[in-house]
Every structure is written in structure tokens, then in C-alpha cells.
N, C-alpha and C positions, 0 to 999 in steps of 0.2 A: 705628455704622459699617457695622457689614453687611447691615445693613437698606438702607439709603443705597445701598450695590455691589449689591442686590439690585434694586432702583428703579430703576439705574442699567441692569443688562442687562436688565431682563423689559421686553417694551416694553408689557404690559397695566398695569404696573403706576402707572401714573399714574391710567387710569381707574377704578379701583377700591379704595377706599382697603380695604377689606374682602377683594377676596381678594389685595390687595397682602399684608396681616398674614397669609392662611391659607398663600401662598407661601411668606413669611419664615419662617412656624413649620416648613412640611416642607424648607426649605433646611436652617435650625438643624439639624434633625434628620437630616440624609443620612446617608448609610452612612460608616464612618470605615474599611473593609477594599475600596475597589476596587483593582483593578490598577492598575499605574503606565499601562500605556499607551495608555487611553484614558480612564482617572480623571482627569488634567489638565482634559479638556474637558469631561467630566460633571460633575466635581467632587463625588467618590464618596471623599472620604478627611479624614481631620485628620493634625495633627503625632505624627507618630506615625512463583602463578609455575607456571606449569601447563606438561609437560611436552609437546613437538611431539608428533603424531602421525606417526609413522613410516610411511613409502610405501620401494618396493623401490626404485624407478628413475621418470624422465620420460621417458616414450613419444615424446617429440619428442625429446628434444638430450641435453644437459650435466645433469646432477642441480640446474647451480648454475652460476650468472654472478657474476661480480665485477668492477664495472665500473671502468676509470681511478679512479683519485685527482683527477687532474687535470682541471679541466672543459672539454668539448669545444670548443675554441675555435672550431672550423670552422663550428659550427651558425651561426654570425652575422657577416657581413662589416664589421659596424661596432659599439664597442662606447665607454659614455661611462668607463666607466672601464679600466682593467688588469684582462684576463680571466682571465690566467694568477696575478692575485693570490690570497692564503687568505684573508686578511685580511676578507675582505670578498664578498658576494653581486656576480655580473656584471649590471651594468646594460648588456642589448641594446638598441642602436636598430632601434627596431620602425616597420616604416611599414606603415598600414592601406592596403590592395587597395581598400577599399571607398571611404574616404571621401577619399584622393589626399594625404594628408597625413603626417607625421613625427612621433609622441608627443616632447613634451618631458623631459629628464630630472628636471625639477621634478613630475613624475605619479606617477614610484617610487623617489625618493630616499628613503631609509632615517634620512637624519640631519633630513628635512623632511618629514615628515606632516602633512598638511592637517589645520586643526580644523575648517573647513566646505568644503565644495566649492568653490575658487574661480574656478569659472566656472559660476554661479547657474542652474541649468534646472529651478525649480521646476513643479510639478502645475497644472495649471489647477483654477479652486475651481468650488463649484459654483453655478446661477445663482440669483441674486435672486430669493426669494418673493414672490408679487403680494402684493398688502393680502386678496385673498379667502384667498389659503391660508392667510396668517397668521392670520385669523378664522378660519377651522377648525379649526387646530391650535388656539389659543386654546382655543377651545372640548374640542377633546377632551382636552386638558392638565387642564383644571377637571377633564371626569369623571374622567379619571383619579386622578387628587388624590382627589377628593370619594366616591369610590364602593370605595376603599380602607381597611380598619380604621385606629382610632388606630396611630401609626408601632411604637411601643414598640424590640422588636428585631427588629422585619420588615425587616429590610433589604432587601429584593425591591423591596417599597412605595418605600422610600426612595431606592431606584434608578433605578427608573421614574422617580420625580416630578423628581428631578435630569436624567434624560435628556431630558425633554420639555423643560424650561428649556434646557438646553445645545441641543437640536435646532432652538427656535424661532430662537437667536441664529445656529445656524450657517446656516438658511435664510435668516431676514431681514438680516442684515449678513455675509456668509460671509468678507468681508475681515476681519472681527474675530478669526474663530474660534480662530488660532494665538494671536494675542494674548491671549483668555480662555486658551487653553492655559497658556502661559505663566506668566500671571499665579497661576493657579490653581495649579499647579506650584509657583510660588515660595513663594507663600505656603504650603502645607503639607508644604512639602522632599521635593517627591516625586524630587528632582531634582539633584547638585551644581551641575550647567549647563542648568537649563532653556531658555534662550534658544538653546540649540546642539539641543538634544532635541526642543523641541517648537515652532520657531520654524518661519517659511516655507520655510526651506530643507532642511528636514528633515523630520521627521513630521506639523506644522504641517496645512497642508493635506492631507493624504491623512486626518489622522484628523475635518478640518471635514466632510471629502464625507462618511466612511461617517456620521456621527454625521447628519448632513443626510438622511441615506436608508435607515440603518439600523432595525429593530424590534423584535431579540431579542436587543441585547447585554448587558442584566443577566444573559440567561439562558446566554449559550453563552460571552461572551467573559471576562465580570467574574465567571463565577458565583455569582454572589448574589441568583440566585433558583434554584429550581427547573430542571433541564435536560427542558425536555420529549422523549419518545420521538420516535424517529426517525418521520416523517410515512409516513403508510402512502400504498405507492405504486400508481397506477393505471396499467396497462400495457395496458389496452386498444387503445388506439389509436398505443403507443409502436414497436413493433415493426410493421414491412410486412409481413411472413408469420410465420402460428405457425412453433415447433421443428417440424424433420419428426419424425414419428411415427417413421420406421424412420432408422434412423442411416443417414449415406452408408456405402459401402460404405470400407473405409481402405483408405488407398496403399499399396500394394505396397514396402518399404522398396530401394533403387536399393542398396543396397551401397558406396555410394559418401559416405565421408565428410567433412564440408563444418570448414573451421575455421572458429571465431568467437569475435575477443575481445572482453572485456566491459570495459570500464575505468569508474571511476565516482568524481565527487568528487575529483577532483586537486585542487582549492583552492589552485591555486599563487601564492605571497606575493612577488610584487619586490620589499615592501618587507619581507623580513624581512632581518636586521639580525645576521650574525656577531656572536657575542661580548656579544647582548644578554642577557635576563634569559629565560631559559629557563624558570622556575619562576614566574610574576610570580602576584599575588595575583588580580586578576579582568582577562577582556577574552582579547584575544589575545597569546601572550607571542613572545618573540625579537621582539618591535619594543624600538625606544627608548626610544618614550613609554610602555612599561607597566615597575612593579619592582614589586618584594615588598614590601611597606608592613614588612615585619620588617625590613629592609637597602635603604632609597630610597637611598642614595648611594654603593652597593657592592651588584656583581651577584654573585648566590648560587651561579649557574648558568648559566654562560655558552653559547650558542645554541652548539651545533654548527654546523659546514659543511653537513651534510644532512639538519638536521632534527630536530625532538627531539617527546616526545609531547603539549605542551600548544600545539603550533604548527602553522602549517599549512604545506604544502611549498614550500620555496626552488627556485629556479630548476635545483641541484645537484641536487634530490634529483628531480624530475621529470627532469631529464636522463639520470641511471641507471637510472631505472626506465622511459623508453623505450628506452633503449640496451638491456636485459635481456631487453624482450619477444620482438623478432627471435629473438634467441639462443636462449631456453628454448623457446620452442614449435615449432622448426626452419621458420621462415618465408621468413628472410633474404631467400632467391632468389623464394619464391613470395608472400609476403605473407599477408593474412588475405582467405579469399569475403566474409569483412565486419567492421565496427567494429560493437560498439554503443555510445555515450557515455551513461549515463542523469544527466547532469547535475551541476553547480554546477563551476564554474572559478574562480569568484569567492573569494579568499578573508575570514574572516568578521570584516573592520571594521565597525565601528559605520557606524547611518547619516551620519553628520554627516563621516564621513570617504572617504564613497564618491562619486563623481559619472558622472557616462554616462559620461564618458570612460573612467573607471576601469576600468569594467563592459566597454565597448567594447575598450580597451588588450587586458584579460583574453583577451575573446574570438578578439582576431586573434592574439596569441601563441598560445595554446592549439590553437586548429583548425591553424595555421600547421606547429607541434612536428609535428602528429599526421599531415599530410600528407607531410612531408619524412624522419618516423621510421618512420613505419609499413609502408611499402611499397605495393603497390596494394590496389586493394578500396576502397569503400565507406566512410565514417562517417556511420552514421545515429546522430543527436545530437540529445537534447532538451534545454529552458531548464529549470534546477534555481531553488529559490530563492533561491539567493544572487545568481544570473545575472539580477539586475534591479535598478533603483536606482527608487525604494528597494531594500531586500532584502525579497522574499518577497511585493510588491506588486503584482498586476493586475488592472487592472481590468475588467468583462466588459462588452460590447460593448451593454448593456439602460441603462447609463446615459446615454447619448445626447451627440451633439453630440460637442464638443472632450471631453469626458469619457470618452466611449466609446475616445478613439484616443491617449491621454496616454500610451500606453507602445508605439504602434507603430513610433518609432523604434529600440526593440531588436529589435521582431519584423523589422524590414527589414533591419536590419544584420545579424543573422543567415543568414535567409533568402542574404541578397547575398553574403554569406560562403562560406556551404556549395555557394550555387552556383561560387563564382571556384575552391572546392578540386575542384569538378568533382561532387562527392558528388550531385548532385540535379538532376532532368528539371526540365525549365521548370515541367511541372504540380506540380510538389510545392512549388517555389519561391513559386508563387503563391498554394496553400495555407496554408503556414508566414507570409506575408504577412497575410493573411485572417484565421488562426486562431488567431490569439496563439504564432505558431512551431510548432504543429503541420501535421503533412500526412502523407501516405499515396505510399506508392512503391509501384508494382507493379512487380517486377523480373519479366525475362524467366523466369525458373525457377518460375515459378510459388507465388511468396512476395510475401506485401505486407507492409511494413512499417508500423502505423497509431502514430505519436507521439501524445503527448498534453500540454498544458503543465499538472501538475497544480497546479501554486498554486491554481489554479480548484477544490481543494477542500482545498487545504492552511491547519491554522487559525489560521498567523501572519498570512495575506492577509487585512486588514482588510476589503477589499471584498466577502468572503464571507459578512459577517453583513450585508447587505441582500439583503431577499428569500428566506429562510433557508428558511421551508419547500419553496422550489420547488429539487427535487434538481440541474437543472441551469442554472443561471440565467446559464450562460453560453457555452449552446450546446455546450459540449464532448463530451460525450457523447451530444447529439444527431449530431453529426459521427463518433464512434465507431460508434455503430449502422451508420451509413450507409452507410460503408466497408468496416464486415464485410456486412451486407445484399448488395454490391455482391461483395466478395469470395466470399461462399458461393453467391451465383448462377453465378459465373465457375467456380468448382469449386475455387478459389485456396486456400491455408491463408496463416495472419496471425500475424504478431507483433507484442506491443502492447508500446510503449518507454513508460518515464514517469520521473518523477523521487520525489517524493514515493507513498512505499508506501499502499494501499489497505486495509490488513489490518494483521494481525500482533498489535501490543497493545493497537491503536487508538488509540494518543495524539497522532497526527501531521498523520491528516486528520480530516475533518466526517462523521458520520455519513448525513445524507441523500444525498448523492453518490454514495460507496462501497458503500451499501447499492441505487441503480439500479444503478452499475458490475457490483456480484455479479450482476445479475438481467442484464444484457446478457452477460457470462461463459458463464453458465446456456445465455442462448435462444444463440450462436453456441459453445458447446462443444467439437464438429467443427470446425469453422475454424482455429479458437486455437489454436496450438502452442507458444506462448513468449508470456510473459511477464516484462519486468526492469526493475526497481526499482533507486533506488539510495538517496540520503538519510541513513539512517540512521550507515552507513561499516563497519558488522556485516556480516558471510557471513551471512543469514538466509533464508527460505522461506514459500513460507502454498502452501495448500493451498486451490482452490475445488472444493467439493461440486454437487450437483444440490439443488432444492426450497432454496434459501437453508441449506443445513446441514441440515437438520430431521436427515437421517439421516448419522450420519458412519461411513461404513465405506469398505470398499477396491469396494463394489459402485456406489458413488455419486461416488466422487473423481472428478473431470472435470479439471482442469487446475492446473497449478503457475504460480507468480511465485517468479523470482528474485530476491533481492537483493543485488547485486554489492557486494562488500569496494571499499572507498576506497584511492586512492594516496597523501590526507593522512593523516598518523600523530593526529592529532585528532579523538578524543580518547583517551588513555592505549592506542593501538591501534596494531598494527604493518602497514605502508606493503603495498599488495597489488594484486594484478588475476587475471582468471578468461580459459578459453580454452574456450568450448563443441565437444565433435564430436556435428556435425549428420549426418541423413540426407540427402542431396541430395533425395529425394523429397517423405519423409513432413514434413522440418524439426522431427520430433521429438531433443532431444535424448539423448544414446546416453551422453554422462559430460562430464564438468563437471572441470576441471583447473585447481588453485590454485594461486598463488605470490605468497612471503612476504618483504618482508626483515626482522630484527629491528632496530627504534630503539635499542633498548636498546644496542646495540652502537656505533651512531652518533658519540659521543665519542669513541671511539679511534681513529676514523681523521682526529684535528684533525690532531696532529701529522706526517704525510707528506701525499703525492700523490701515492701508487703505487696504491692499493689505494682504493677508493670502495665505497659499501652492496652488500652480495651477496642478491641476491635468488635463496630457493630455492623447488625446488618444495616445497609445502605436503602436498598429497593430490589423491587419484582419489576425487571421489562416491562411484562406484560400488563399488570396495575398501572405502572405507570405512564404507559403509553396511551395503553389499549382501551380506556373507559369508550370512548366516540368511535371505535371501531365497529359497525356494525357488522353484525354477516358470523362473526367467529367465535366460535368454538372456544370451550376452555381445552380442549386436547387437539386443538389445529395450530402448529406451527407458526413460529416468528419467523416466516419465509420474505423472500424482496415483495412480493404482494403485501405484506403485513405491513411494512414498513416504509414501502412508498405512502400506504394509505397515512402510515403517522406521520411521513413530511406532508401531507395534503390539509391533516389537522393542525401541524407546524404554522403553516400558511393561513391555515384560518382563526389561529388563538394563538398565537406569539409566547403567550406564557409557557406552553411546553419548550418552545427553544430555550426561554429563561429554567427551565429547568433539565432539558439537556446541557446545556453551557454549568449549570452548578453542577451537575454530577462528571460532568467531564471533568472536571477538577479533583475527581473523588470528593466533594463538596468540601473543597479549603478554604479559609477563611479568609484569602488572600486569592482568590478567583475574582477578576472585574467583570464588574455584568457584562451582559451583550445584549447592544443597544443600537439601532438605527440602521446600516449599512450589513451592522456584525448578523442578524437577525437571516436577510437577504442569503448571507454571504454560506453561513454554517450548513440550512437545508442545500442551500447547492453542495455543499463539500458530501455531503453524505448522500447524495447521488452522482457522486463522481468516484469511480471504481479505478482509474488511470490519471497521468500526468495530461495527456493530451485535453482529454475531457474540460479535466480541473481547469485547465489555463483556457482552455474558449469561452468556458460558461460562466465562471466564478470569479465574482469580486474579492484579490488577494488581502491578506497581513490578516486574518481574523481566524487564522487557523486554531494558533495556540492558548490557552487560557494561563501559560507560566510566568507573560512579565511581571 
């Protein structure tokens, strides 16, 4: 029989009865450990409570906000349910600016979760191989096959030789592709619902294209082969002008101090679901559709009103926490010089339960919130991975055609968005257009701000393993260059927004990317004055060096990346946001200002609506770091110099780790110390600026504080 299914997809296999049998023996033998989510179409598998840190006071306001019980009802002129009820999350009627239209309340109904998208906007596939390419591939299939030891437990061999069969089908019949998915799926359980996971309307096609045009995924994606070293890079001709020899001369610091809040990872849930399963066994919990397989017909743990820590934030809890920000950072009247958003509003459904719409709904709620709570100023906002349907999927502009542009209609809708809040000059709009939602602002003061969309080196983006060794194979950081290029000629300093971190433990992005990224850091140095991250939902940092690291001291630190704490409490993390004070001059930062609310406390306020989540402040960077800093300034910058010297304090009093490691939690109560190896492990993470770095220097698994 599986000889037969074998005959049936290989299309060489009628011509040759002989390597039809050499086929059938390396299928036999495939690898039985791929990953689920692109194993389906290779067919790589068989059946088979840490105590706050204490600050005096908040230099802006109130030590502490405690916002209504009651949810705001004025924020929305129209709602489909009783807003003023507990019982249950407010369904707003939301009309999109962009696209002239009214969301249905069938899109975030709580008691009706979509099991597929039902209004179908599948990927286009990819196109049909001539009869010559098929005869090439043929042919390089064989040697590959043939120039390979007996299989034995090589499973590298074995992945290869499966890849090349699944690649020939996904070229030559590309309409099939989901369906081998599928099939392949069913048949080795990789799957409860294969036809929902891996059908057209879900992963289906996106994983036909990469498999179609991919050529290192045994090795980066499945690992089951060998991870080759990062490709050594050639920067001859990458950069317009070397680094100056003599550094510019630095700006004069204006004395004048700029605010700036950082917000990141709201992931706000319409459809989450008062009173659901708070605790549920996999997936996203406080929906309907997920319980605890210990208790399916009795909830253990019923969703709070504002949120709990395996969920992502209700429309309540996003409502307090911009009601809080005005208050705590004393804005109110004057607002913030600027937003920064580094990404994802989306919150984390499965794909089969996401559709543009969803994605789109998100997006004009969210920008919408942020324009009518925030007061004036700015939101410079990048696309995070969840801020895409698929989730985590784009594609780069080198595969051509209708393939090249399958996800421009979020890049427009955004773009069209940020212009209607006012946030953005025509030339960035058309950028963000252009650049998978990136672009470049020059504001009047002499600051640009350069976005980046990093999926383009994020390694859930399927479309990043074709073309793997070429660092930017989708233009992005060719566009980075350019803009600082343009920027350091103008005499301008830069800030670079992104979503997915570049550094840290290296488990998030691609190595050849991050590792030009470093080297573009390097040659614009001088220009750079900020950089922020978000992704992760941790208060974390990385540190870039001069010469890629080689020397890591306080004489070589060149510049810092932020990564801003999430407003979702998921995972096991408590609910937060950051307010930069800038120099109006130099745009170096001067101190970094947290605020926390605790989840944990969330439950008790089911019972009234007097009292809603109290967000406090957390800490001052610079108190907190800075006491054993000698040398510095209350108006000198929290520069990489500043902050080398606090991992050198790190090193010499352990306790500050113990206290980064709590606040990287946003101090949850459900944070585990770090202790012995973790200690070693975290100062190296935060002098690790790339993937490369991280993996030579650093002792892995002690990245995250969420299990």
C-alpha cells in the first residue's frame, strides 16, 4: 500500500521501476522525530513569590492609580451588549475609518468562536513547475538520494530525501500540497484536527510555498540535521561610507527633558469570556472553548473581570491600564513628545480561528483606544507577530508576483490607519506601504524614528527559511542602512522600533540577520540612541559592543535595546508599561520609569465596581541600578557604558540579578528566583545584542522567568 501512495505522488515513479524501489526504501526509512509543522508535508514522522522592589515616590504624580470598578462606558457610543453589566466582557460596536464599514458582533462573540475563518481569504500557492524544472529537480533528488550513506539513524539523510519528494509535489501540482498535508497528518496523528491545521485555509498553503522554495529546513526548521554556523558576512560593498575614524563630535545635552511612553504587547481578547476556565489545560484560557481536561464540565477557575495570568487582556483590563497611564506619569494636560508601540495587539488564537478581519477589527480598536486615551503626541507603532494572519507569516518581496504582495493588505490597512490617527507624513505612509509596514520619520527636532517589521528574521515566519544564507533576503535591513546612511549625513540621531528582539538568549530570531543587524549597530554607533523591543512581555535589555563583541568591556559598549514589559498578564507575568525621560537634544535616555499592576490580586475585585486593577509604580532604572555607579551624573545618560558598568556590579553583588530577574517578571508572584547557573547566564544575555553572540557565550534555558 505504501508503495502504491508512493507511485501515486512521485511523478518519476512510473518511469523507473528501479528508482521507483530506491525511493520507496528511503520513504520507508524517513525520519519518525520531525516537527509537527512542516512534518505533515515532508512527511518526517511515524505514529508515534519574590518581594517588590521598593522606590521612595513617582516623580510625575500619585505613587498609585486605582482605576473605577465600573467600565468606562463613555469610551463607546454604541454597544451590542449591557456595558454596565459584570457578568460578562463589553461588546463595542467598532466601525473601521479605513475600510467604511461596521464589524459584526458575530467576529467577537465569546459564546461563538470561529473553528475556521468564515470568510475564506486564503494565500495564493505557488506557481506550476515547467516539465524542465521538474527534470532538474528529478535529477538533483536522485543525487541527492544516491550520494548519501546507507539511511541507518541519519536522520539528516532521511530528511533531505523526504524534502526533495514533498518539494517536487509542491512545485508540480501545488493545488495538492495541503491535501498531502493533510493526509500525511492524519495518517501519523500528528494532529486531533488535521483538516482545520493544515488545510487551505490555514497553514495549508503557506507551508506548500516555503516547502516549494525552501533549502535548509532539515537544518534550521526540523532540526535534524546539523545547524550550520552563521554564513560569514561580506560588508564590502554593504555600507556607502566606512565608520568615521574620529567620532562626531556629541550634542551638547538641551537640559530639557522629553517624555516617552513605551507600551508593548497589549494582546487584547474580545473574545475573552468572564467566568470561563481560567486555568485550562493547553491553548489560550478564559475562552469557552478551552477547560481543564481534569474538570471538562466544571470550571476550576473562573476568568476574572480584568484578567488572570494564563490569558490574554480583556477589554476591562486594557481600559485601566490606559486610564492609569495619564495619571501616573502626570500627562493628563500635556500628553506624551511621543508613543512608542513595539508590537502585537493580536491576541494568541490558533490559526484556524484568526481571519483578516480579526487581525484588522484588533488593529482599529487598539490604535483607535490609544488615540482618544493618550492625549497628543505621536504613536510610532510597529506590526508584531501575532499582528498578521497567518500569525507570524510574511512574506518577502524576492518571491515574485501575487506571492510577493499576499500580505499587503495589512501593510495598507495599517499604514491607512496610522495616517487617519494623524500619527504619520504622507512619506512614511508610503513607506509602511512599500516596506511590509516599516518606514522612517524625520521629526522636526532632529530625531528619526526607523521601524522595522521583524518577522523578516523572526523563526516562526515560515518564509524565512528560503534563501537562508542570504542575511537579508527581504530587503529590510537593506532599508535600515539607508535611513541611518541618510540620517548620519543630515547630522540627525535615530531610533530603531521593532517587534521581535535581536539578541538576548537567541531563541526568537534567525541568526544570519541579527548577526548583519549587529554589524549595521557597529558602523552607525553615533546616530543610534535608542533602541526597543518588545515580544518577549519581560523588562529585559542586551547590550551592543564594538568589533561584534570580541571585547566586552565599559570601553567598547556602544549602544543599548530596550525591551519594554507587556500590558498582557501572559504568561504567569504581571500587566505593565514604561515612560522614557529623554534629552530633547542628545535623545539619549536619562532614566526609564516602570509601572505594575499585580494579577494576582485580580479576583477580588469580581465581587463590586468601586475599585478596578491599581497600577503602581514599580522602579527608577537609574535608583535601582545606579547606587555603586561611580563617575555619574544625575543628567548623564543610561548609555551601554552605564550599563556594562551595572552587569560589572551584577558580577560583583548577585543581589542586583536577584532583582533584575524580579522585575523582569514585572515583579509576579509567580516569578522563580535565579539561582546558581541562571545568575552566570542572564548578565551574559544582556550583553548579547544577536543570535550569534548569545549562542557562543551564553549558558542556554534561563532566558524566560514564565514557566
Amino acid at each position: 500500500m505504501l508503495l502504491e501512495a508512493f507511485n501515486l505522488l512521485d511523478p518519476l515513479a512510473h518511469a523507473s521501476q528501479s528508482v521507483g524501489i530506491l525511493l520507496f526504501r528511503l520513504t520507508m526509512r524517513f525520519s519518525l522525530k520531525a516537527a509537527v509543522a512542516i512534518a505533515p508535508l515532508v512527511g518526517l514522522a511515524a505514529s508515534q513569590a519574590t518581594p517588590a522592589v521598593a522606590n521612595a515616590s513617582n516623580p510625575f504624580g500619585p505613587t498609585a492609580f486605582t482605576a473605577p470598578g465600573a467600565f468606562p462606558t463613555s469610551l463607546y457610543k454604541h454597544y451590542f451588549n449591557n456595558p454596565t453589566a459584570t457578568s460578562a466582557q463589553v461588546q463595542p460596536v467598532i466601525t473601521d475609518p479605513v475600510e467604511h464599514k461596521t464589524y459584526n458582533k458575530d467576529l467577537t462573540d465569546p459564546a461563538h468562536i470561529p473553528k475556521n475563518n468564515t470568510s475564506p481569504d486564503p494565500h495564493p500557492l505557488p506557481p506550476k513547475a515547467s516539465s524542465s524544472l521538474l527534470l532538474q529537480h528529478a535529477i538533483d533528488q536522485i543525487i541527492s538520494i544516491s550520494t548519501n550513506p546507507v539511511f541507518g539513524t541519519d536522520t539528516c539523510t532521511r530528511c533531505q530525501a523526504g524534502l526533495e519528494v514533498a518539494k517536487f509535489l509542491a512545485m508540480a501540482a501545488p493545488e495538492e500540497g495541503p491535501k498531502l498535508a493533510v493526509a500525511i497528518c492524519d495518517h501519523f496523528k500528528f494532529n486531533s484536527d488535521c483538516a482545520t491545521q493544515f488545510g487551505i485555509l490555514d497553514l495549508g498553503s503557506v507551508v506548500t510555498q516555503v516547502v516549494a522554495n525552501a533549502d535548509m529546513l532539515c537544518q534550521n526548521f526540523l532540526n535534524l540535521c546539523p545547524i550550520p554556523p552563521v554564513s560569514p558576512l561580506n560588508l564590502t560593498t554593504w555600507f556607502a561610507k566606512p565608520k568615521p575614524a574620529t567620532p562626531p563630535a556629541p550634542r551638547k545635552p538641551s537640559g530639557k527633558r522629553l517624555k516617552i511612553l513605551h507600551l508593548s504587547d497589549l494582546h487584547i481578547d474580545p473574545r475573552y469570556a468572564t467566568g470561563a476556565e481560567a486555568n485550562c489545560t493547553s491553548g489560550l484560557c478564559c475562552r469557552e472553548n478551552n477547560h481543564n481536561t481534569q474538570s471538562p464540565n466544571a470550571t476550576l477557575s473562573p476568568a476574572p473581570r480584568f484578567g488572570a495570568y494564563l490569558c490574554d487582556s480583556p477589554f476591562s483590563l486594557v481600559a485601566a491600564a490606559l486610564q492609569a497611564v495619564p495619571v501616573l506619569t502626570g500627562t493628563q494636560k500635556t500628553g506624551f513628545d511621543f508613543t512608542v508601540y513595539t508590537g502585537d495587539l493580536v491576541s494568541h488564537d490558533p490559526d484556524n480561528q484568526l481571519s483578516r478581519d480579526y487581525i484588522t477589527y484588533t488593529e482599529t480598536v487598539v490604535y483607535d483606544l490609544f488615540k482618544r486615551t493618550l492625549g497628543s503626541g505621536p504613536v510610532y507603532a510597529v506590526l508584531g507577530n501575532h499582528d498578521s494572519y497567518n500569525q507570524a507569516q510574511d512574506a518577502p518581496h524576492t518571491l515574485g508576483g501575487a506571492l510577493a504582495d499576499q500580505f499587503s493588505w495589512n501593510y495598507d490597512h495599517l499604514a491607512s490607519l496610522w495616517q487617519h490617527e494623524g500619527w504619520l507624513p504622507n512619506a512614511a505612509v508610503q513607506l509602511a506601504r512599500a516596506h511590509y509596514s516599516a518606514y522612517m520619520v524625520q521629526r522636526k527636532d532632529g530625531l528619526r524614528i526607523i521601524t522595522l517589521n521583524t518577522d523578516m528574521w523572526y523563526k516562526a515566519n515560515y518564509f524565512n527559511y528560503i534563501n537562508m544564507s542570504h542575511p537579508d533576503n527581504s530587503g529590510m535591513l537593506r532599508f535600515l542602512t539607508d535611513e541611518l546612511q541618510a540620517a548620519e549625513d543630515a547630522g540627525d540621531r535615530a531610533w530603531i522600533l521593532g517587534h521581535v528582539l535581536s539578541g538576548w538568549d537567541g531563541t526568537n530570531p534567525l541568526g544570519n540577520p541579527t548577526n548583519l543587524f549587529y554589524q549595521i549597530v557597529d558602523r552607525f554607533s553615533h546616530t543610534i540612541t535608542g533602541i526597543m523591543w518588545g515580544h518577549t512581555h519581560e523588562d529585559q535589555l542586551s547590550i551592543f559592543y564594538a568589533n561584534n563583541a570580541t571585547s566586552i568591556s565599559e570601553q567598547t559598549a556602544q549602544n543599548i535595546a530596550w525591551i519594554g514589559p507587556s500590558v498582557t498578564p501572559l504568561t504567569n507575568l504581571n500587566s505593565g508599561f514604561r515612560v522614557y525621560e529623554v534629552d530633547s537634544n542628545t535623545f539619549e535616555i536619562l532614566d526609564a520609569h516602570t509601572w505594575r499592576s499585580d494579577v494576582n490580586s485580580f479576583p477580588s475585585l469580581n465581587s463590586q465596581i468601586e475599585f478596578g486593577p491599581t497600577y503602581s509604580f514599580e522602579y527608577s532604572t537609574r535608583a535601582t541600578y545606579g547606587a555603586n555607579i561611580t563617575g555619574w551624573g544625575p543628567n548623564d545618560p543610561l548609555n551601554a557604558t552605564w550599563w556594562h558598568k551595572v552587569t560589572e556590579q551584577m558580577e560583583l553583588d548577585n543581589s542586583l540579578v536577584t532583582t533584575f530577574n524580579t522585575l523582569q517578571g514585572k515583579t509576579s508572584v509567580r516569578t522563580k528566583p535565579c539561582l546558581g547557573d541562571c545568575i552566570t547566564a542572564k548578565i551574559c544575555y544582556i550583553r548579547s545584542g544577536s543570535v550569534p553572540i548569545a549562542k557562543q557565550n551564553c549558558i542556554p534555558n534561563f532566558g524566560s522567568v514564565q514557566s
